[in-house]
N, C-alpha and C positions, 0 to 999 in steps of 0.2 A: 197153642198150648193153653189149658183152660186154666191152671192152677201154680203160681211159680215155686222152685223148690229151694229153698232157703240155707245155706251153710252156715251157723250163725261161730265166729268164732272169737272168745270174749277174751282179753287178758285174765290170769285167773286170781282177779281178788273179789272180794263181795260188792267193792264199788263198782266194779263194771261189769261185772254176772247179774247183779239186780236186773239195773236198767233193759240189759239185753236181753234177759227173763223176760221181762217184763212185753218189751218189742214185740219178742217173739211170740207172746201169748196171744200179742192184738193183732198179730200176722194170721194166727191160726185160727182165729175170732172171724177173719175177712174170708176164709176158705185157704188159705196157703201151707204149704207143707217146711216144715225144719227141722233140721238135722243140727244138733245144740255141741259142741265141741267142747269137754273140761276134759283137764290130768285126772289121768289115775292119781294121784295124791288128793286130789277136791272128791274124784266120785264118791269114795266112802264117807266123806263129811255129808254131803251131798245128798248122802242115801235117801231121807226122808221127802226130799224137792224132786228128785225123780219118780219115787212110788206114787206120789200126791197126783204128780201130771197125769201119769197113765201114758198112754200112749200118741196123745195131744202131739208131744214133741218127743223128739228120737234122741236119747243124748248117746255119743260115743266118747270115750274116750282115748288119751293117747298118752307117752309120759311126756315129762316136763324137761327132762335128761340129768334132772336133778337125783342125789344119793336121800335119800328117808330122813337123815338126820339134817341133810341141810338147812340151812337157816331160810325162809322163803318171806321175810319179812326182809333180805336186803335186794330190794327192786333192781337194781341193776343187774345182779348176779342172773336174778330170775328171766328178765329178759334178754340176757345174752343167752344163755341154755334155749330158751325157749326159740330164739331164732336159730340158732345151730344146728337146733334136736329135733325142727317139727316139719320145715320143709320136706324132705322125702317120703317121711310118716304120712304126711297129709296128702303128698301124690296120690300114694298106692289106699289110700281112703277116698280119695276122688275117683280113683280107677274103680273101687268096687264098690263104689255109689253107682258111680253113672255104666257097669256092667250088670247092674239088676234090668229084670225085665218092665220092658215100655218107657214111652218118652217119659210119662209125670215123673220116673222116681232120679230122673237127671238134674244134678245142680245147675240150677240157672245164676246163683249168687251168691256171692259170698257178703256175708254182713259182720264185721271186725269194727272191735271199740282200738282206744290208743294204745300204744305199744306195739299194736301189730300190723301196721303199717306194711311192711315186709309182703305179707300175705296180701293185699290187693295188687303188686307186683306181680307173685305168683300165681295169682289168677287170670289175669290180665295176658301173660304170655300164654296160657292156655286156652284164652278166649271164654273168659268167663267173666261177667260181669262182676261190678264191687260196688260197695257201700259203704262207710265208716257210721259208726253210729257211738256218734262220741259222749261220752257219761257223765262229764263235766257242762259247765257253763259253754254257751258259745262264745263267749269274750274271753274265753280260756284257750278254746284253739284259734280266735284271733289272734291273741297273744302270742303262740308259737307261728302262727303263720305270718306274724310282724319281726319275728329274726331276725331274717336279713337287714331291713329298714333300720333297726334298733343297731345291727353292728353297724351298718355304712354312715349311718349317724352319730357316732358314737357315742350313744346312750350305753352298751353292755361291749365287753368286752369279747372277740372274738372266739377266743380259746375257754375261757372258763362261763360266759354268760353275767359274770357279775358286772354292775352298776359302776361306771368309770369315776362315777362322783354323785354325791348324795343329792339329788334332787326328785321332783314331782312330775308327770309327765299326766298328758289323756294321751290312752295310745287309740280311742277311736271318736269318732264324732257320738254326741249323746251317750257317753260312758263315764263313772267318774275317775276324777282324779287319783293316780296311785304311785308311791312313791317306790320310784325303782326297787329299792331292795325288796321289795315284796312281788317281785313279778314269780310267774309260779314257780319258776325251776329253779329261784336262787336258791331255797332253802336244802334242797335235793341232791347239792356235787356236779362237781365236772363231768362227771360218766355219763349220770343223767343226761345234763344239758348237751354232750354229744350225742347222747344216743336221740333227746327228743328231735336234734338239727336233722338226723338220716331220716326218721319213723314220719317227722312231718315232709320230706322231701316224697316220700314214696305216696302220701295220700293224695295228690293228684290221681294216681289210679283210679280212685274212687269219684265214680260220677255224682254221685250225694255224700252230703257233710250230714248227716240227720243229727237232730239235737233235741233234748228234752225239754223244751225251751217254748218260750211262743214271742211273738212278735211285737205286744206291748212290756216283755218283760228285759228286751235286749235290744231293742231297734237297731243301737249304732252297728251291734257286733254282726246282725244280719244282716245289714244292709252290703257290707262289705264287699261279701262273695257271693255269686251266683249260686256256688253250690250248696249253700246253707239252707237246709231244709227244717223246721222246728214242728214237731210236732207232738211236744209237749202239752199237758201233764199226762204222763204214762201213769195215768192210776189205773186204769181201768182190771186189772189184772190183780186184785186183791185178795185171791186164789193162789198165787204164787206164795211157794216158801221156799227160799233158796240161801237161807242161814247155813254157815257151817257151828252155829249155837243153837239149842232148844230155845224157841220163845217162850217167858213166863207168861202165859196168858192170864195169870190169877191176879196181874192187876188188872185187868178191866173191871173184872169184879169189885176189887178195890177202887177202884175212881168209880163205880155205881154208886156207891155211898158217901160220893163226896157231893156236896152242889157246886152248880156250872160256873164257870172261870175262876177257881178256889184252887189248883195244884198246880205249884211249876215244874217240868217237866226239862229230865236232867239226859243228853247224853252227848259223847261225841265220837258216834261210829265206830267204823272197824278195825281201824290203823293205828289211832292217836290214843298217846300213850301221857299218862296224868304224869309228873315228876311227881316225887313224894312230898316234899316238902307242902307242893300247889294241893294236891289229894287233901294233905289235914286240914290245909286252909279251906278248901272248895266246902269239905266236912263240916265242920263251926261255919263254915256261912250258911247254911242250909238250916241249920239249928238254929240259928239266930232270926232267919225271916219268920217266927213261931207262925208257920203258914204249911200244909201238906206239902210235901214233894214225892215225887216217883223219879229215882237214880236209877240209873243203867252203871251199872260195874262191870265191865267183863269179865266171863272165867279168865281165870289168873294163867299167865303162861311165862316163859323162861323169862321175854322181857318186861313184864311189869308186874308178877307176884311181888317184889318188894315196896311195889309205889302203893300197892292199895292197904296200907296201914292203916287202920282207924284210929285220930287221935285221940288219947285222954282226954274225954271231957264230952266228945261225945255221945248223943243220948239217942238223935234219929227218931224219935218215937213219934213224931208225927207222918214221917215220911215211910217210903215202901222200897226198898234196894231189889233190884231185881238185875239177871245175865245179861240178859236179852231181851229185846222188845218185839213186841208185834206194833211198831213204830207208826202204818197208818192208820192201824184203828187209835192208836195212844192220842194222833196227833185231831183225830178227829172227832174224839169223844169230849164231848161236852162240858166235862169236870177240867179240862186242860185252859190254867189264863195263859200261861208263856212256855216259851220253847228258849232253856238254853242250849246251845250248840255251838258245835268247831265250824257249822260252816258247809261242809259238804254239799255238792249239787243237788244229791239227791233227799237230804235232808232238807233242805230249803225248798225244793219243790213240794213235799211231800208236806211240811209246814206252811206254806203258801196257798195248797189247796185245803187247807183244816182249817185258814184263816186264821191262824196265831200270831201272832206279835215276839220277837225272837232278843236274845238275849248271845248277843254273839261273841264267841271263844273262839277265834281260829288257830290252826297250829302249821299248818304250811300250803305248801302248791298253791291251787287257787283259790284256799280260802278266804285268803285276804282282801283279792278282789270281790267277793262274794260276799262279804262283809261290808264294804261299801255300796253296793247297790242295795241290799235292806238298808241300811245306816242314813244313805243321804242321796238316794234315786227312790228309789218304792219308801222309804221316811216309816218303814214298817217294824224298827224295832232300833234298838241301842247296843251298845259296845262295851266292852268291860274293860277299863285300864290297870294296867300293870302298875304296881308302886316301884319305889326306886329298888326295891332288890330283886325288879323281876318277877313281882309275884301280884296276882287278881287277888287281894284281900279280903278277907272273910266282910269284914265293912262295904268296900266295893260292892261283893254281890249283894248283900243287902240293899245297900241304898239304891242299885240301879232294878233289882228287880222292883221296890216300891216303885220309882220311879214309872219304869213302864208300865207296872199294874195303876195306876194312876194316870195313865198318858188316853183319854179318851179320842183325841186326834189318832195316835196310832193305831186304836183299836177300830176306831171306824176304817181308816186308808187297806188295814188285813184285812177286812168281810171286803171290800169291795175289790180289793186286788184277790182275794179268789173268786170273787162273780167271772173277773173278765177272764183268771186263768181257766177256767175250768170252762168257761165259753166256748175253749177253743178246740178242745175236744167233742163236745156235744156233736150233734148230727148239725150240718153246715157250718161247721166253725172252722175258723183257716186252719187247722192243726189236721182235723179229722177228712179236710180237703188234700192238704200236703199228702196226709197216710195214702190217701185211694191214688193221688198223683206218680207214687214211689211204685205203687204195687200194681199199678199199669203198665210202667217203666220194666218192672222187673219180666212180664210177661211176653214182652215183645221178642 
């Protein structure tokens, strides 16, 4: 078979439709054919990320077995639907793939990020090959694949996953220190944490772990497993638009009139949600750095139209509020000194190859971890502390964004930790090795 054909099937939030976007685009870069899987509920948000591709990649869709009105920001609910509802769907979608004519238009793989676990199961009994291609850190699915270890020791609690008692742990060699209550699923509920115990029992299926990752950015978490394959930074795919928001792209234009490392640059992705209170603070602290800024607010919906208040007082008139970002040209344009953010995998990559220096806000999963590897392994940026009621003070951001805009050590450790990231995708670089190593694999 000269070309392998690709089943790519992504949980459907924008954190893990990116990345697998993104895969899939460097799949069809190398000659390989994909078949891209979203709900009829994403396609029409979607609409504009499909027309863009063209015919590149084939997306179909399927439902979610969700009702219109449901709520799809409660993750559990989503992912039970989504295993109950897609299994036989997906058969009779395999059936009339691999019933078109000639061998190329047959799936040889299926490529599935977290949550769907399930589905390399299912392919697996059908004699189809798997792949996970996980969207997060890979010290993130070391962390689910350290469970077990964690109950038998009793670090976490077997039924619920929480933390039997307040302490610090390294859960790998060369990783740092994190204190239990921040492992990714505590934040998340019991359902979560049962369902992550099944979803990570089933990824054995999958002969590659892929990760967006490289090898001087995670050592301990790669070293672990065999199947840990990193072949991060997925930039390459800067073509991709796969928002369910319009990018404003009229700040670029806006940071062309700024000079270079002069705007700090505000968001924290697709999920995470400001409390009000934190919103008016974040607000006056931005006004207070009397420094440019560019905020990301997102359109308002059922749950956080109340939290984006803008408090009395402030003025914003140096800074630019915009939806939505065209996030790697934001992070890579020249006018950007710092990056605050929640954290996000794919934000931190995407800031790592811009070489910015970050300002870190996490709000759950594995942000936390991800926050200490900028913090106090890569030493590429700072933390913002909570006052006693719970809240990052308008003071706080001030003082720490001077801070790191003042920290020339940090700023030198970002240029060079995106030399070596972005090394690894270039032509010979272990990253851009791993990709040809996978898509030989697939061909066999």
């Amino acid at each position: 078979m000269s070309h392998p054909h690709f089943l790519v099937i992504p949980y459907p939030i924008l954190g893990h439709m990116n990345p697998l976007l993104q895969f899939s685009q460097v799949l069809v870069n190398h000659g390989c054919k994909i078949t891209f899987l979203i709900t009829e509920f994403n396609q029409t948000r979607m609409k504009n990320a499909i027309e863009h591709l063209g015919t590149q990649i084939k997306f179909v869709a399927l439902p979610d077995g969700l009702d219109p009105e449901d709520d799809r920001s409660d993750q559990p609910k989503v992912i039970l639907s989504l295993r109950n509802t897609l299994p036989p769907k997906l058969h009779n979608l395999l059936q009339d793939i691999n019933a078109s004519d000639g061998d190329d238009s047959k799936i040889t793989c299926l490529v599935i990020s977290k949550n769907m676990g399930w589905a390399l199961e299912f392919g697996h009994k059908l004699g189809i090959k798997g792949a996970l291609m996980w969207p997060a850190s890979a010290t993130s699915l070391a962390s689910f694949q350290s469970i077990p270890t964690l109950i038998h020791d009793r670090i976490i609690d077997p039924e619920t996953g929480l933390p039997t008692r307040k302490q610090e742990i390294q859960l790998l060699p060369n990783s740092p220190m994190m204190d239990t209550a921040n492992l990714p699923w505590c934040s998340l509920g019991k359902n979560f944490f049962l369902h992550m115990l099944e979803d990570t029992e089933s990824l054995k299926f999958g002969e590659w772990w892929l990760c967006n990752t490289t090898c001087e950015l995670e050592p301990g978490a790669l070293g672990k497993w065999p199947r840990f394959l990193p072949i991060g930074p997925l930039m390459q795919s800067d073509t991709t638009k796969s928002s369910f928001w319009r990018e404003d792209t009229t700040c670029l234009d806006w940071l062309d009139q700024h000079p270079p490392q002069s705007v700090v640059y505000v968001s924290f992705g697709s999920l995470a949600i400001v409390e009000a209170n934190q919103f008016k603070e974040l607000a006056l602290g931005l006004d207070l750095l009397n420094k440019p800024f560019l905020w990301v607010v997102r359109p308002s919906n059922d749950s956080n139209k109340d939290n984006n208040a803008y408090p009395d007082g402030f003025i914003g008139s140096k800074g630019k509020i915009i939806g939505w970002a065209p996030q790697k040209k934001i992070l890579n344009h020249p006018a950007i000194a710092c990056f605050i953010t929640h954290c996000g995998w794919n934000s931190i990559i995407e800031g790592l190859c811009g070489g910015v220096p970050f300002l870190c806000w996490p709000f759950f999963s594995d942000q936390f971890i991800n926050k200490s590897y900028i913090c106090d392994v890569w030493k590429v940026g700072m933390g913002l502390d909570k006052d006693e009621n719970g809240l990052i003070s308008k003071g706080e951001i001030r003082k720490k964004v001077e801070q790191v805009l003042g920290n020339e050590d940090i700023k030198a450790r970002s240029l060079k930790l995106m030399e070596l990231t972005l090394n690894n995708s270039a032509e010979g670089g272990q990253s851009s090795k791993n990709l040809q190593k996978f898509i030989d694999w697939a061909k066999d």
